[in-house]
C-alpha positions in Angstrom: 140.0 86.0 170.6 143.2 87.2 171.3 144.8 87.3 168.1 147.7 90.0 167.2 148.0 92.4 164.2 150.5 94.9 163.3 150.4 98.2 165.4 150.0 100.1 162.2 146.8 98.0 161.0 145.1 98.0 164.4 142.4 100.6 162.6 140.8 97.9 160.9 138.6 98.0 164.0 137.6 100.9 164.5 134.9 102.4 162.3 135.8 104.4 159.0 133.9 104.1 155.4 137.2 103.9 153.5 140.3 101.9 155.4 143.0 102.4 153.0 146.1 100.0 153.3 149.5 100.6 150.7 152.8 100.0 150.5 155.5 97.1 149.5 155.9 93.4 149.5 156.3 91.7 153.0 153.9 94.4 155.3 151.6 91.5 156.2 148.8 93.8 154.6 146.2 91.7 152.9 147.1 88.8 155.5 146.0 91.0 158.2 142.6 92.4 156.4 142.2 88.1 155.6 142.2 87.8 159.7 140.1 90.6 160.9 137.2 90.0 158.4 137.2 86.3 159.9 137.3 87.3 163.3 134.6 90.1 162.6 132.5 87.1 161.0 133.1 84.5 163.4 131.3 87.7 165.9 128.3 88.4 164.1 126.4 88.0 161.1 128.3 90.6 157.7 127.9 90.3 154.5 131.6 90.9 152.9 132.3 91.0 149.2 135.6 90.5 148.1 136.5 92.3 145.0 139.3 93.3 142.7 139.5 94.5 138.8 139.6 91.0 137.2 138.7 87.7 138.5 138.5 85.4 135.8 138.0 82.4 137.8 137.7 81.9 141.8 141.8 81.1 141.6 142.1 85.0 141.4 140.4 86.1 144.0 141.3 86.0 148.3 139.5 83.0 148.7 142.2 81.0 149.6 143.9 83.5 151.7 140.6 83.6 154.0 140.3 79.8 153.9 144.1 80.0 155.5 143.3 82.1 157.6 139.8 80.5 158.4 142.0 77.3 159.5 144.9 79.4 161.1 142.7 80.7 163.9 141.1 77.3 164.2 137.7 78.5 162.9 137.3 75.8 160.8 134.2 74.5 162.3 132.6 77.8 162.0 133.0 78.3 158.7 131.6 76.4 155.4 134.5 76.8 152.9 132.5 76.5 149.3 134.2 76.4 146.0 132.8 79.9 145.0 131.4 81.0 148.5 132.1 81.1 152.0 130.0 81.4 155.1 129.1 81.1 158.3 126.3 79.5 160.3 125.5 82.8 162.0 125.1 84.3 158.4 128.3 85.6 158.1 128.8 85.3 153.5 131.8 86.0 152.0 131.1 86.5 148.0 134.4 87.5 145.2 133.7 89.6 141.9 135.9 90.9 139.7 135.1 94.6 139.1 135.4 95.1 135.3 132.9 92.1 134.4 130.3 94.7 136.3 127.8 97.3 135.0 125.6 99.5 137.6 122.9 97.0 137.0 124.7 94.1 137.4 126.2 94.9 140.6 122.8 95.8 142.7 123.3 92.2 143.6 126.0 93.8 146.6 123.9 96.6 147.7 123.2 94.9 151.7 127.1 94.0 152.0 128.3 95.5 155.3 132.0 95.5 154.3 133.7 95.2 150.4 137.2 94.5 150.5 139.4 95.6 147.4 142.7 93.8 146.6 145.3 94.5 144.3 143.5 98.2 144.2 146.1 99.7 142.5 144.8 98.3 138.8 140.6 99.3 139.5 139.8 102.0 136.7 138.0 104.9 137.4 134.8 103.5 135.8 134.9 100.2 138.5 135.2 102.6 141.2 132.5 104.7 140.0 130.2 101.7 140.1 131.3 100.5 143.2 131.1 103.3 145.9 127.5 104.3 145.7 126.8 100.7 145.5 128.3 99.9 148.8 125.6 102.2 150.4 123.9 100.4 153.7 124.0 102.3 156.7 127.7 101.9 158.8 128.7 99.8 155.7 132.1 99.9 154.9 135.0 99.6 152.0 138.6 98.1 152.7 141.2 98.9 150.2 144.7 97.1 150.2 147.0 97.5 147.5 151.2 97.7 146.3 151.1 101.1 144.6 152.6 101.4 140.7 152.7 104.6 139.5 151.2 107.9 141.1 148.6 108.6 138.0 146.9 106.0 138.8 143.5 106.2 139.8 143.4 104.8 143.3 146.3 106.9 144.5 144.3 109.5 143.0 141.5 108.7 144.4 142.2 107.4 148.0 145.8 108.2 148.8 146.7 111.6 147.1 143.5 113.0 147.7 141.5 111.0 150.4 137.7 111.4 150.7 137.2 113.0 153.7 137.5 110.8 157.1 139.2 107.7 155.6 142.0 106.4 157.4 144.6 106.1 155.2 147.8 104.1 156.1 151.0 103.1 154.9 152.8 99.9 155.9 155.8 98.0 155.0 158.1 95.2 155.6 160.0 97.2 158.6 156.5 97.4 160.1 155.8 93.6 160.2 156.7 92.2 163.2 156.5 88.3 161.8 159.2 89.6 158.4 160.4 86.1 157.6 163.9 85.5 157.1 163.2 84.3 153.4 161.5 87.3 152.7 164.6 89.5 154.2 167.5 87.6 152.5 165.1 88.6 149.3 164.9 92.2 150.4 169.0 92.9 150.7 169.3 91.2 147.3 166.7 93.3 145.6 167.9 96.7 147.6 171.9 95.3 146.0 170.5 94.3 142.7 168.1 96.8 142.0 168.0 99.9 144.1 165.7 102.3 142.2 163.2 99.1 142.2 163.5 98.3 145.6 161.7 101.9 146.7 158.7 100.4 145.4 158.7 97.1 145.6 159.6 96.9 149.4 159.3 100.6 150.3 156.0 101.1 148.8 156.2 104.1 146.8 154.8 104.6 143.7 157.2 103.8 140.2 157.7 106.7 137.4 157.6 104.0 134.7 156.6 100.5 134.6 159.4 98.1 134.4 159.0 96.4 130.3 157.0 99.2 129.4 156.5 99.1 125.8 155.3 102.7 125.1 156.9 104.7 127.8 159.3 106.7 125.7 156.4 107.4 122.9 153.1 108.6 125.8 156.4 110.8 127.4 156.7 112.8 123.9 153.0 112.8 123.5 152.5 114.4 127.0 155.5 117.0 126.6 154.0 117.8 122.8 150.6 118.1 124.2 148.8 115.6 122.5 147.2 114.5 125.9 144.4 116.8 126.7 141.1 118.5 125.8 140.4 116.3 122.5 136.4 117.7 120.8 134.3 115.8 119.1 134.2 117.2 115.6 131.0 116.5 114.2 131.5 117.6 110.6 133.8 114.5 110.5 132.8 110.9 111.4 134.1 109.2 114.2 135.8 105.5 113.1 136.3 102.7 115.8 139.3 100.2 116.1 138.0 97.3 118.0 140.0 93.6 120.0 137.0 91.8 120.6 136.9 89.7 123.6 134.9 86.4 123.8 135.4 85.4 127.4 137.2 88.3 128.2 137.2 92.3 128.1 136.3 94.1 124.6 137.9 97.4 123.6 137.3 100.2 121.5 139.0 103.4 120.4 137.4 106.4 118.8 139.2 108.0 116.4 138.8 111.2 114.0 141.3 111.8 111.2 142.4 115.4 111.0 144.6 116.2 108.3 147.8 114.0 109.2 146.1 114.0 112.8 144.4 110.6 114.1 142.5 112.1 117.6 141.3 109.8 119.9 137.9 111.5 121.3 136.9 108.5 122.9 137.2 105.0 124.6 135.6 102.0 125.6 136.5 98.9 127.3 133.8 96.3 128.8 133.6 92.5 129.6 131.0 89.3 129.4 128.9 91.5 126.9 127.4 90.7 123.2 128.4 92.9 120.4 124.3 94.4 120.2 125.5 95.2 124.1 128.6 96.9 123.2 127.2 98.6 120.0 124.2 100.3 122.2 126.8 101.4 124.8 128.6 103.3 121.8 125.3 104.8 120.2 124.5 106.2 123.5 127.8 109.1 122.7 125.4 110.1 119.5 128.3 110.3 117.1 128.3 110.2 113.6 129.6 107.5 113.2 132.4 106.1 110.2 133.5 102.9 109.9 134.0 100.1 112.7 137.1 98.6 112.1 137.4 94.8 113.7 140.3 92.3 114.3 141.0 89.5 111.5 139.2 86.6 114.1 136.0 89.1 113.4 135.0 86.4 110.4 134.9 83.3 112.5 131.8 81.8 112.6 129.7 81.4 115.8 128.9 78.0 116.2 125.5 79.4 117.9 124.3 81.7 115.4 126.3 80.4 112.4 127.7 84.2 111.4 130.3 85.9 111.9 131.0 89.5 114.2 131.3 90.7 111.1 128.0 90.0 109.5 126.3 90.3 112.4 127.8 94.2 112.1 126.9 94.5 109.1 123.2 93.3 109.8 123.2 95.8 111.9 123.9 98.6 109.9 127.6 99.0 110.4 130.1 99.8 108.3 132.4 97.2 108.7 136.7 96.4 107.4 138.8 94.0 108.8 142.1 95.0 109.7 145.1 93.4 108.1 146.9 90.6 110.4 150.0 91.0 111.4 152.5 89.9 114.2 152.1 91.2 117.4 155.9 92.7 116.6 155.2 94.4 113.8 151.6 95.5 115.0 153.9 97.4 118.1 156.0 99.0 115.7 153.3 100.3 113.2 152.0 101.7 116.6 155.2 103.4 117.2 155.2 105.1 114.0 151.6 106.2 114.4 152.1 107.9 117.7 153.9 110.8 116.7 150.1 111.5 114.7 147.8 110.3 117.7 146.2 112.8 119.8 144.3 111.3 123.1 141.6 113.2 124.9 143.3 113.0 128.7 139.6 112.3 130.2 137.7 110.2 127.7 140.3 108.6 127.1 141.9 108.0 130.6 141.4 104.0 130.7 143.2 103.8 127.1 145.6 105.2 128.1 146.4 103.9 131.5 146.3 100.7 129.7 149.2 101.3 126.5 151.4 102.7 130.0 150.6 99.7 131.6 151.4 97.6 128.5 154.5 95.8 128.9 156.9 92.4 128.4 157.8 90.3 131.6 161.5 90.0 132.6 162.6 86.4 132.5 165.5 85.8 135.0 166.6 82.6 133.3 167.2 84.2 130.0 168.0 87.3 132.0 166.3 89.5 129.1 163.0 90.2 128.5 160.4 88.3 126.9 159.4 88.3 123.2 155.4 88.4 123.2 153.7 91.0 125.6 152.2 89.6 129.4 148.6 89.1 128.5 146.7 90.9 131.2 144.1 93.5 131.9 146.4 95.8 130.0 146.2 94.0 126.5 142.9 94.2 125.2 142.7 98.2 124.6 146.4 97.8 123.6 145.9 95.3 120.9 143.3 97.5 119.7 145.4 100.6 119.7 148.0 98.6 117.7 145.2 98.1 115.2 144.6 101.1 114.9 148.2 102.0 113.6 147.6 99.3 111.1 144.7 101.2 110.0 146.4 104.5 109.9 146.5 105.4 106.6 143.1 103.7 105.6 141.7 106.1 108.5 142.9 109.3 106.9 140.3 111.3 105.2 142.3 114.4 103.0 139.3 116.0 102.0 137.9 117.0 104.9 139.2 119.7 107.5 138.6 120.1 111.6 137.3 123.5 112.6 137.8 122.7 116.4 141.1 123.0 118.0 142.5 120.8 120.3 143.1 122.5 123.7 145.6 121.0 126.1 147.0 122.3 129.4 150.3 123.1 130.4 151.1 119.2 131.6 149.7 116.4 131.7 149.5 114.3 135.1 150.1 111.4 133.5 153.7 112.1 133.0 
């Protein structure tokens, strides 16, 4: 087939166990990947799961992108296009996942693909890389990653683009290096580069933002990271450790781990999972052999099950836990309990590295009709250990114990990265 790609992206065929793809809006990056995985499967027989952090339904995934392209090369009567699936009648199979839904058991499944492609990289957490890469193990096998940077603490800039694993090919490509830039895309270039130059470096230029646009928490994780309250944060364990918990039925459950020091609330742990039953979550925290204080849960925690008939609560409490339920509020005045709290928090930097990645990412959308930004908070992969967070400033006071003292000190470096 002779089928063009940019000059920059013609190392998608040659071999390389990481192919690393970043930069701005318009490069033709993930539309290009889309193309040469069909073409390689339309060759011979690969096994290619598509992935990304969270995929909620099939609408999330690249599965339309491939079926575009699929029917832009005219390979439509090679492929069968399935509502969840796609393959090929040389046993080519394209499969999607979303990364966070995933444990190392769960994912086995993936073990024989040949090539995993990794979209929107720039929101997988350390943990969802951890899984993945050693399960992407067959011989020659391969892992794609394509992705519009946000800021340069996150963990696949880290990971892939700051510090490369040795022989990836790493490559950055924008707009000015698509030859096929529409003219609707340009005429939206010059007006963001005129309406919003500092912006535009990352959204067309590809380079990594200092702070998220709407960022709710930006000016409170700065302070904690020039007071040194991000860093080495030990496990006391004269003192029990308390959890704050947003439970998530079809979506991710998180956890915070708090000790109460004096007027000092230190976060010596996190934990953030999906598609799993409380017993499942409750094992995963035993396994950090705490002792542990009292689990704190969101006001929906007393809701019935229609299946079991109980609540979260009782079923907590059946198992041994020492249960409250934290005291509703609005989502307003839940954010500025947290901002009154922070000045107290404490986070450890590594333990705690998903928590926190998540209250920086934790933000209101812009809305350009009301030319202001939005009320409520997006709802996204951010929210669920930031709702619990805000619970925990709710809890504040209830979580303070007077009568007992740390003996450990909390080390911190000079910096933190984060900031």
């Amino acid at each position: 087939m002779d089928v063009q790609f940019p000059r920059k992206l013609q190392g998608l065929f040659k071999p390389n166990r990481y192919k690393v793809m970043y930069g701005g809006r318009g490069s033709a990056k993930s539309w290009s990947v889309a193309r040469a995985l069909v073409m390689l499967g339309a060759q011979k027989p690969i096994r290619v799961l598509c992935a990304r952090e969270v995929q909620k339904s099939i609408k999330d995934s690249v599965h339309a992108l491939l079926k575009d392209q699929i029917n832009a090369l005219g390979l439509g009567g090679v492929y069968q296009i399935l509502e969840t699936e796609i393959r090929g009648p040389n046993g080519t199979q394209f499969l999607f996942a979303g990364l966070m839904s995933h444990t190392v058991d769960s994912i086995k499944s993936f073990e024989g693909c040949d090539i995993c492609w990794v979209e929107e990289a720039q929101s997988v957490s350390k943990k969802s890389w951890e899984v993945l890469q050693p399960t992407i193990r067959k011989p020659g096998s391969e892992i794609w990653i394509t992705f519009n940077p946000a800021l340069p603490t996150d963990e696949t800039w880290q990971r892939f683009v700051a510090n490369p694993p040795a022989g990836a090919w790493v490559q950055e490509v924008n707009w000015s290096d698509n030859p096929w830039f529409p003219p609707e895309l340009e005429a939206e270039r010059l007006d963001t580069l005129a309406r919003d130059p500092v912006g535009y470096e990352n959204i067309w230029n590809g380079k990594p933002k200092t702070i998220i646009d709407g960022a709710i928490y930006t000016s409170e994780l700065l302070a904690a990271a020039s007071e040194g309250r991000i860093g080495h944060v030990p496990y006391d364990p004269a003192l029990p450790v308390h959890t704050v918990w947003d439970i998530g039925i079809s979506d991710a459950t998180a956890v915070w781990m708090v000790q109460s020091v004096r007027n000092e609330l230190r976060c010596i742990d996190h934990y953030e999972a999906n598609g799993l039953s409380i017993a499942s979550h409750l094992q995963e925290l035993t396994t950090r052999r705490y002792v542990w204080g009292t689990d704190w849960l969101p006001h929906d925690a007393r809701a019935r099950e229609l299946g079991t008939g109980k609540s979260i609560e009782e079923v907590m409490r059946g198992m041994g836990r020492t249960v409250q339920i934290t005291p509703r509020l609005s989502i307003e005045d839940g954010i500025n309990a947290a901002r009154l709290a922070f000045p107290r928090v404490w986070f450890d930097a590594e333990k705690c590295a998903r928590g926190i990645e998540c209250l920086r990412s934790y933000r209101r959308e812009f809305s350009d009709k009301a030319g202001e930004f939005k009320p409520l908070p997006v709802h996204d992969w951010a929210s669920h250990s930031s709702d619990a967070f805000r619970y925990l400033a709710v809890n504040a006071d209830s979580l303070s114990y007077t009568n007992h003292y740390a003996t450990l000190p909390v080390h911190t470096g000079d910096s933190y990265a984060g900031y």
